[in-house]
C-alpha positions in Angstrom: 111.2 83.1 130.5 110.1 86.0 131.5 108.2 87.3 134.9 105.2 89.6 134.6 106.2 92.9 136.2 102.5 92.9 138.0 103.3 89.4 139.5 106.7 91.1 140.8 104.8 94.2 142.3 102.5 92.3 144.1 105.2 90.2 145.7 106.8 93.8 146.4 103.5 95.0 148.0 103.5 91.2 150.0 106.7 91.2 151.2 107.5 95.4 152.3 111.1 95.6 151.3 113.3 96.7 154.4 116.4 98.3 153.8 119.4 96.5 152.7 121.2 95.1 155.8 124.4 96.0 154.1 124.4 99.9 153.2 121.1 100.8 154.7 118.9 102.5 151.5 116.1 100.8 150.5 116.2 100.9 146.8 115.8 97.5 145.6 115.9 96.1 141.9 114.0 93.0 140.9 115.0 91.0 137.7 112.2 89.8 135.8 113.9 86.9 134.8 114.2 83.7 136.8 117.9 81.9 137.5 118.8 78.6 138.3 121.0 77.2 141.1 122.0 73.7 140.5 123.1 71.2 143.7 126.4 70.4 142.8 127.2 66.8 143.5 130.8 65.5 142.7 129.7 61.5 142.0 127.5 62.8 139.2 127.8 65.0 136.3 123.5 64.9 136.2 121.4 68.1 137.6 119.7 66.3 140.8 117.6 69.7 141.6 116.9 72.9 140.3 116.0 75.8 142.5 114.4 78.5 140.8 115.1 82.5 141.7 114.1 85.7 141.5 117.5 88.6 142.2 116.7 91.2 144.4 119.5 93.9 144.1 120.2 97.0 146.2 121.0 99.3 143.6 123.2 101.7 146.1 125.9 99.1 146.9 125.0 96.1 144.9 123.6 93.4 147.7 121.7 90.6 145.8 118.7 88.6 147.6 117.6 84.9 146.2 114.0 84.7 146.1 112.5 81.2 145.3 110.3 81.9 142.2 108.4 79.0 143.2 107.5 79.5 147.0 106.8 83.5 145.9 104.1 82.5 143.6 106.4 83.9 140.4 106.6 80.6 138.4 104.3 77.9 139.1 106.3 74.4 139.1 107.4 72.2 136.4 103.9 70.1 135.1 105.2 66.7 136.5 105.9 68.2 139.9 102.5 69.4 140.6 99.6 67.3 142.8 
């Protein structure tokens, strides 16, 4: 799946970058493609939740933000989910 880059510009506009806390610059990177991080639970082998990302990366020294796709408007949830 892919993110529209006009979605991610807007969130850009929204959100007015600061500069990375590590380095300092403020030259971010946004993939355009949303990642998963799965809760890890050692009694089962099953995916209990999904949380849906964006990457924000500096591009001068590499420090990566997680975004929720979902709570930034990116991705709209899963059609069961929604009320």
């Amino acid at each position: 799946m892919q993110i529209k880059r006009e979605k991610i510009e807007q969130y850009l506009k929204k959100i007015q970058a600061k500069p990375c806390a590590l380095c300092g610059h403020n030259d971010w990177t946004v993939m355009d493609r949303p990642f998963s991080l799965i809760e890890y639970d050692e009694s089962i082998y099953e995916v209990s939740y999904q949380y849906v990302t964006i990457t924000i990366c500096c591009k001068n020294c590499g420090n990566t933000l997680l975004i929720s796709a979902r709570v930034a408007g990116l991705i709209e949830p899963p059609k069961e989910v929604q009320k």
